[in-house]
C-alpha positions as CSV (number, residue, x, y, z in Angstrom):
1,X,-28.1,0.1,47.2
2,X,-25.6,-0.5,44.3
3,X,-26.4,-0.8,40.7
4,X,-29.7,0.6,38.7
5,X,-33.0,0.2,39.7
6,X,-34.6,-1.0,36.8
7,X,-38.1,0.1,35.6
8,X,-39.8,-3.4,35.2
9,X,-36.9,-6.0,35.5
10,X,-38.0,-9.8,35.1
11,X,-38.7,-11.6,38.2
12,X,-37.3,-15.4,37.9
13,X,-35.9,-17.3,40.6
14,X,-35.7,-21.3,41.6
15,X,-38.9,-22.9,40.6
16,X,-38.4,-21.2,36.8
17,X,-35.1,-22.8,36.7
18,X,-36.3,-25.8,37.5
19,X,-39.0,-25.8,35.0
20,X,-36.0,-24.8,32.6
21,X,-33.7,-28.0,33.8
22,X,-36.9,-30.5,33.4
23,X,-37.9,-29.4,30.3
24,X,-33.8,-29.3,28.8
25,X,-34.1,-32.7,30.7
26,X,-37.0,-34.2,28.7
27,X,-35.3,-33.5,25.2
28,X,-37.9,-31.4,24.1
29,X,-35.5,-28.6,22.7
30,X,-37.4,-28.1,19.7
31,X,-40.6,-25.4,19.3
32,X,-43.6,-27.8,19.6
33,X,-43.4,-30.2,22.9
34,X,-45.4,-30.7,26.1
35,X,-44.9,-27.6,27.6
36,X,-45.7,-25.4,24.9
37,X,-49.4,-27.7,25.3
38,X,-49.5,-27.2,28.8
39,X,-48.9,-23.5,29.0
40,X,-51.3,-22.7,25.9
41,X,-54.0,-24.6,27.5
42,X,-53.1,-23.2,31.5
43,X,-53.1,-19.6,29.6
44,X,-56.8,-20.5,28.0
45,X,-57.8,-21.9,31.4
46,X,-56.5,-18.1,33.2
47,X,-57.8,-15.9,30.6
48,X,-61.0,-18.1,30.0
49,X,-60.9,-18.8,27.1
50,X,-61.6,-21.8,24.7
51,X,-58.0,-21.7,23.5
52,X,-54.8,-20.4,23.0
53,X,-51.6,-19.9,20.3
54,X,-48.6,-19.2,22.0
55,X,-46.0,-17.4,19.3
56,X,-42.9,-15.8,19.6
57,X,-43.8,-12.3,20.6
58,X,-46.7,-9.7,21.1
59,X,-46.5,-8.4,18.1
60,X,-47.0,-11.8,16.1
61,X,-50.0,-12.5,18.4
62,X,-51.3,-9.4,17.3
63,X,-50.7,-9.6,13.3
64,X,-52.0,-13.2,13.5
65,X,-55.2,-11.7,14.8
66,X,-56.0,-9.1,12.6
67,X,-55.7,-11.8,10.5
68,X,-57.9,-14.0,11.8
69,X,-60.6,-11.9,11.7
70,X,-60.2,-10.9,8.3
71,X,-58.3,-7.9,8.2
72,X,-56.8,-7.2,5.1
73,X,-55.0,-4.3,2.6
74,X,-56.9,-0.8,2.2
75,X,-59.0,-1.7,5.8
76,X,-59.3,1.1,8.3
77,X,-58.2,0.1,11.9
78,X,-59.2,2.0,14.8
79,X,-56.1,2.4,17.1
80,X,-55.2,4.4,20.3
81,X,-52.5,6.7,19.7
82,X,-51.4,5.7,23.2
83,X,-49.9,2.7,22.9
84,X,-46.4,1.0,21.9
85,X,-45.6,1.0,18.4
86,X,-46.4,-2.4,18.2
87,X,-50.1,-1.9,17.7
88,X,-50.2,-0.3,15.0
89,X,-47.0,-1.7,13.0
90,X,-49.0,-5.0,13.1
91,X,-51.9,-3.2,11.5
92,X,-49.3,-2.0,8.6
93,X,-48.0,-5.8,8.7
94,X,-51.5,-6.4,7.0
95,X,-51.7,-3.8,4.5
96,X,-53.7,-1.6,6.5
97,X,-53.9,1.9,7.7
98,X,-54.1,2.8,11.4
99,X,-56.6,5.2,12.6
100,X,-55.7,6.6,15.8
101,X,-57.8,7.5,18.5
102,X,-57.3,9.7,21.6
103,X,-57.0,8.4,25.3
104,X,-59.3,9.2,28.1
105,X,-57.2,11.5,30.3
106,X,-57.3,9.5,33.5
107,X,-57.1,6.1,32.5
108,X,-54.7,6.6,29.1
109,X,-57.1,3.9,27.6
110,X,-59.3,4.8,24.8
111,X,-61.9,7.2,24.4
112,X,-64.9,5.7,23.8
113,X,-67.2,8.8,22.8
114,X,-64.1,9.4,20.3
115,X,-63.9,5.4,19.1
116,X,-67.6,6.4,18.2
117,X,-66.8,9.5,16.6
118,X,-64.3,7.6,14.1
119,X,-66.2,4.7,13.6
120,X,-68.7,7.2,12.3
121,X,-66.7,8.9,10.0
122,X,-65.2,5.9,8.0
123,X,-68.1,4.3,8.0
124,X,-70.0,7.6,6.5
125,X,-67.2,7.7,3.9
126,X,-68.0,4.0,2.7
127,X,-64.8,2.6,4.2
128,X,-64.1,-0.9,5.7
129,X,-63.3,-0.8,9.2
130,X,-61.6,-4.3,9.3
131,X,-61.3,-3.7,13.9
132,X,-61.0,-1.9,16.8
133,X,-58.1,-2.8,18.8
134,X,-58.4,-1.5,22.4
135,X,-55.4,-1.6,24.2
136,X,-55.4,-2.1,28.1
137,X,-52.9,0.2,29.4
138,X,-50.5,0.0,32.1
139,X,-52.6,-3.3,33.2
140,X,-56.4,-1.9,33.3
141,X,-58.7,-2.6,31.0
142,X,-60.2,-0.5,28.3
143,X,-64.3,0.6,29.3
144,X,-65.4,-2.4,27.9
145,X,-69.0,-2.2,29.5
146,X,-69.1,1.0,26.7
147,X,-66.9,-0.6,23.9
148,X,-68.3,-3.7,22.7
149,X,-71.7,-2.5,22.4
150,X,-70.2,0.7,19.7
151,X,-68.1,-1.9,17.8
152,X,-70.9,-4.3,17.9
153,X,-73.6,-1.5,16.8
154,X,-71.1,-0.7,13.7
155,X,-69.8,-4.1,12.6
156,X,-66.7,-4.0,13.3
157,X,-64.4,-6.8,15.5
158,X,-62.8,-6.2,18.3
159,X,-58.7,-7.4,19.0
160,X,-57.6,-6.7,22.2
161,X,-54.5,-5.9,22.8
162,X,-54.2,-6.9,26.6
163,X,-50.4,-6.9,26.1
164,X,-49.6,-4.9,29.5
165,X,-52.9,-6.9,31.4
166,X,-52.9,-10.4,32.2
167,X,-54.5,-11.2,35.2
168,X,-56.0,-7.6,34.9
169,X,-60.2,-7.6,35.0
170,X,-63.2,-5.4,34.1
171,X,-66.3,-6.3,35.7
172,X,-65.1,-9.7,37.1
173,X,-64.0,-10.7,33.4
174,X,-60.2,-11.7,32.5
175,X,-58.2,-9.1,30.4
176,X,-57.6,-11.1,27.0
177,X,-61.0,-12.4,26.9
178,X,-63.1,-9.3,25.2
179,X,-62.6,-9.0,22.1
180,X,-62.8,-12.0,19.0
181,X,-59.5,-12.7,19.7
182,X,-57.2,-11.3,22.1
183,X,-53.1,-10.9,22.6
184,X,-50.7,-11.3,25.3
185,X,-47.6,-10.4,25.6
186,X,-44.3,-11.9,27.5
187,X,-41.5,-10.2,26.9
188,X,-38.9,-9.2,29.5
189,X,-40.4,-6.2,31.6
190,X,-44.2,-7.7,31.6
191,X,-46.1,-8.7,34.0
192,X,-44.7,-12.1,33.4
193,X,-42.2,-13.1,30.7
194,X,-41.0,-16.2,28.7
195,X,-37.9,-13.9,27.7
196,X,-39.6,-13.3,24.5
197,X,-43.0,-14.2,23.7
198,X,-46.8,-14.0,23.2
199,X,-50.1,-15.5,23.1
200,X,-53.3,-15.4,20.9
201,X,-56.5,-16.5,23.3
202,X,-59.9,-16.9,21.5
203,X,-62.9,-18.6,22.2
204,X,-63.0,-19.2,18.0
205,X,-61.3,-22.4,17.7
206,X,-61.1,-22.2,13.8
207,X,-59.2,-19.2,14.5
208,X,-56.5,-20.2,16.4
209,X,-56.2,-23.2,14.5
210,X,-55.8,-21.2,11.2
211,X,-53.7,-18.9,13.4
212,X,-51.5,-22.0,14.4
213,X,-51.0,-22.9,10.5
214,X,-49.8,-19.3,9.9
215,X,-47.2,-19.3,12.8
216,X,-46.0,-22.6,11.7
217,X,-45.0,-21.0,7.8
218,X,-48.1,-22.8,6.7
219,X,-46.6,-26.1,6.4
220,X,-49.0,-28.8,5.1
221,X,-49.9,-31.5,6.4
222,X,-47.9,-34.1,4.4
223,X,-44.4,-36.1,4.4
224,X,-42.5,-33.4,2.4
225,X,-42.3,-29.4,3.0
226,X,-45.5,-28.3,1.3
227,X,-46.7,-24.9,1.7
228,X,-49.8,-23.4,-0.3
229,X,-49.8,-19.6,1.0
230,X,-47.1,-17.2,2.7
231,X,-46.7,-18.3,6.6
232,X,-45.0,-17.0,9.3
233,X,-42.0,-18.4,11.6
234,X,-44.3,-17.4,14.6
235,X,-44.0,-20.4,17.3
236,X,-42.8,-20.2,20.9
237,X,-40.3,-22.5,21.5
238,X,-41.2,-25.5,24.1
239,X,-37.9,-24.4,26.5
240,X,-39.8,-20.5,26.8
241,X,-43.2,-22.7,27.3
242,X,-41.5,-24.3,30.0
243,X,-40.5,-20.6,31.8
244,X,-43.6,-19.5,31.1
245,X,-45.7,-22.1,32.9
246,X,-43.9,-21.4,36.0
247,X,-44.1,-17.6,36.0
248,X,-47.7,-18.5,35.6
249,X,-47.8,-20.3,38.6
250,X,-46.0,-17.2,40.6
251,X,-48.3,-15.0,38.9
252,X,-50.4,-13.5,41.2
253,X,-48.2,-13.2,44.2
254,X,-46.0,-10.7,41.8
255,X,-49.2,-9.0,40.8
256,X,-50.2,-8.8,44.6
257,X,-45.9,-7.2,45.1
258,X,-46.8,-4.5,42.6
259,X,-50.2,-3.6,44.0
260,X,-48.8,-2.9,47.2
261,X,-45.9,-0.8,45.8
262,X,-48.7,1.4,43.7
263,X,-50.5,1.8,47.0
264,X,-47.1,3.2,48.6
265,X,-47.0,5.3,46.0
266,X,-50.6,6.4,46.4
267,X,-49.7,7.2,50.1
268,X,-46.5,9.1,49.1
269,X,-47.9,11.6,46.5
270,X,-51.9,11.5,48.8
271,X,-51.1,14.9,49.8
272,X,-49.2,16.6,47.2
273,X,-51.0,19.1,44.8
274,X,-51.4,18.6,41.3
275,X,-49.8,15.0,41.3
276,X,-52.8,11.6,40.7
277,X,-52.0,7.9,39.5
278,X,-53.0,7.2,36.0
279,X,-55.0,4.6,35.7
280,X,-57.4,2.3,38.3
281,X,-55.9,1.6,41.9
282,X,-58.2,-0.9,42.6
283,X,-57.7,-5.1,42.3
284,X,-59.3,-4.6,38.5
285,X,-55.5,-3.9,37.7
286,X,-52.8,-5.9,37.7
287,X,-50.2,-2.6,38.4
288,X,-47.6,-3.5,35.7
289,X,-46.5,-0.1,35.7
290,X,-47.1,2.8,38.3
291,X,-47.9,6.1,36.5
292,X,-47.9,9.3,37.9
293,X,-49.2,13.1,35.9
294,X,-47.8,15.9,37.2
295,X,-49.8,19.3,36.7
296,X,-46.9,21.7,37.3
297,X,-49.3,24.9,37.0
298,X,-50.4,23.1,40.6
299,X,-47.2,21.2,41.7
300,X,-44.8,23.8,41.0
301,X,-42.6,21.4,38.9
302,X,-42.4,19.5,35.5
303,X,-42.5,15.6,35.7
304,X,-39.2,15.6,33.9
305,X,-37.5,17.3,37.3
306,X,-38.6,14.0,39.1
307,X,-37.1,11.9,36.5
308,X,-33.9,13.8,36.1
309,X,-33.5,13.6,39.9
310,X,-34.1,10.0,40.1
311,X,-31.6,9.4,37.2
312,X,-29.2,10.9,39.0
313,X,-29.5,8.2,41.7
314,X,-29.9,5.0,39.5
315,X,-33.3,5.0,39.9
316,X,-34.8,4.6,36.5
317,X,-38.0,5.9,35.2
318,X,-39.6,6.5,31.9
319,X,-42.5,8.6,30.5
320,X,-45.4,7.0,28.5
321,X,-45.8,6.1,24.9
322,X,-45.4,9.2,22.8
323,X,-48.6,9.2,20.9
324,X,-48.6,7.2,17.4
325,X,-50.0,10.3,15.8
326,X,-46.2,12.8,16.9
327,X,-44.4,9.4,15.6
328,X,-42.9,10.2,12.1
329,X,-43.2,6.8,11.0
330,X,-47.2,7.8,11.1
331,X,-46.6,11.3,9.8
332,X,-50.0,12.1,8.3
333,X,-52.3,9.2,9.5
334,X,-55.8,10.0,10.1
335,X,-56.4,11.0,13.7
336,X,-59.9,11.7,16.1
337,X,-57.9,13.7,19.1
338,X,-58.4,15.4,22.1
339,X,-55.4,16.8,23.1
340,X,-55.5,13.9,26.3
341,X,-52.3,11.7,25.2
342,X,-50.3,14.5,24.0
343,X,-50.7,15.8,27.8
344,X,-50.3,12.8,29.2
345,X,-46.7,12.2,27.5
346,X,-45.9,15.2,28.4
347,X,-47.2,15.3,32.3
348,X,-46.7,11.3,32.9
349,X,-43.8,9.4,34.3
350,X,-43.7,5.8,34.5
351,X,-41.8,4.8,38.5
352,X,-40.1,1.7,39.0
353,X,-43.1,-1.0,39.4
354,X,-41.3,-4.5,39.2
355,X,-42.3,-7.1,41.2
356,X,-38.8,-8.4,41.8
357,X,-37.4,-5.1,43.9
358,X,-36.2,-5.5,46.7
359,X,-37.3,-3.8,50.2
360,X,-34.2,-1.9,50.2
361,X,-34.3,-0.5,46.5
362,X,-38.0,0.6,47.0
363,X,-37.2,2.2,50.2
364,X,-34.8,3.8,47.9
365,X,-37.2,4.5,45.5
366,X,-39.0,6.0,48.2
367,X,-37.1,7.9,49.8
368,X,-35.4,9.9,46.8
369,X,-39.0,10.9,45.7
370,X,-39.6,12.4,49.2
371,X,-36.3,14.1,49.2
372,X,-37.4,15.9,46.1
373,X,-41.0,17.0,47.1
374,X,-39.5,18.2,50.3
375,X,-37.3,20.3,48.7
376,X,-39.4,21.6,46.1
377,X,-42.2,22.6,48.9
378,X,-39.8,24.1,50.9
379,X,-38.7,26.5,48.1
């Protein structure tokens, strides 16, 4: 093997080239054409929902829907503290305040019993909550079947933040589809990518199509540049549609590729003490990352020992989000934790999980990890 093996590399080949060349082809260079149509409404038609907003990035997917559901400055919104920063800058895009809330420990999505806990305590202090936003981590779901009924009991809309899930489900239902609105996310090391990019999905037509004014700087609809109210240069472009709609088409066969590389996994680390996955194994998940937790008072070694050997042979690997409430750009922020997603940063480590490896670099992969565990039980 020569070169890195990468974490979650993009997996494009032919038919996304092709895509590329026909729409280049059709002149639609510009943001809005017919494959920016096609892949909102082949998104909506996946997710199932009524509609979707494709935009530029996660991130704007997710500001535009705390918008949409009427978030606004001085609102509480509940937040994991697991998660990437995006979450909760998006809430501070608003003028809002994140409050963070603690992962379960074997899934790394959110505690529910905690979610109720905080929802309690701003509401008992008279504050707006203006949403939850769940976050589906490493492409699982959040507890759904126990969320929606404590946001609906207290008022509050729900944003998911399926991000890391597409093509993910809980009880037979799409990830994207549980919440008021939900967002997707396309960058690079997704499941799959448009490069950069993201997508709003709602069954609330009015609010994707206010959502679709905002991304569009709020232009009016007249001859000249109009514009009543602050918008937001939020569009994906038509050429991204275009590699989008064909890493749709491939998307489940590289869902099905990392399935079967978490299940290698699962047989590699079966028998080793104090080592689990994170997260379901089952075909609820669509496996965009492998996470392991190490419990070195019952392995014998630290998670960071795997990683620091792997690094040594190219092999890279990562640990999980460092909790929003240790970030010192949230220094102070109101917290409910458990102690669960500080030990999960600390135990965790993310293995290569992209689709697009090759048989030889996950033999690689493989092999490197079982070099290591042999020589740490035979010390």
């Amino acid at each position: 093997m020569s070169g890195l093996v990468h974490l979650s590399a993009p997996d494009v080949g032919p038919l996304e080239e092709s895509y590329l060349i026909a729409a280049l082809r059709s002149g639609w260079v510009a943001p809005i054409g017919p494959d920016l149509e096609e892949f909102e409404r082949e998104i909506a038609s996946r997710v199932g929902t009524r509609g979707a907003v494709a935009v530029s990035s996660g991130t704007a997917a997710l500001h535009l829907g705390l918008l949409g559901v009427g978030v606004s400055a001085g609102d509480a919104v509940v937040v994991p503290t697991l998660t990437f920063v995006a979450t909760a800058n998006a809430v501070r895009y608003t003028g809002a305040r994140p409050v963070f809330v603690d992962c379960d420990p074997g899934t790394g999505n959110i505690d529910v019993l905690l979610l109720a806990e905080a929802l309690d305590r701003l509401r008992g202090r008279g504050e707006r909550v203006g949403a939850v936003v769940p976050v589906d981590m490493f492409g699982s779901c959040a507890d759904y079947t126990r969320l929606l009924p404590v946001c609906a009991e207290a008022g509050v809309p729900v944003v998911e933040d399926a991000a890391e899930a597409l093509g993910a489900t809980h009880r037979d239902r799409p990830a994207g589809s549980f919440g008021r609105v939900g967002a997707l996310s396309f960058n690079g090391n997704k499941i799959m990518t448009t490069s950069g990019g993201g997508m709003l999905v709602s069954d609330d037509l009015s609010l994707l199509a206010r959502a679709r004014h905002l991304a569009t700087q709020a232009r009016e609809q007249t001859p000249h540049y109009e514009h009543r109210e602050t918008g937001y240069n939020y569009r994906l472009s038509n050429l991204l549609a275009a590699l989008g709609r064909a890493q749709l088409v491939r998307l489940d066969g590289m869902i099905g590729r990392r399935r079967r590389l978490r299940n290698r996994y699962a047989e590699l680390f079966a028998s080793v003490p104090g080592v689990e996955l994170v997260g379901g194994a089952d075909d609820t998940s669509n496996c965009w990352l492998t996470v392991i937790r190490v419990r070195p008072d019952r392995a014998g070694w630290q998670a960071a020992e795997l990683a620091e050997q792997l690094r040594k042979r190219d092999i890279e690997t990562r640990p999980v989000w460092k909790p929003m409430h240790q970030q010192p750009a949230f220094a102070g922020a109101e917290s409910v934790l458990s102690g669960a997603a500080d030990d999960l940063f600390v135990q965790g480590l993310t293995l290569p999980s992209g689709s697009a490896l090759t048989e030889p670099q996950i033999s690689t992969v493989l092999g490197a990890i079982g070099e290591f565990l042999s020589a740490r039980i035979g010390t």
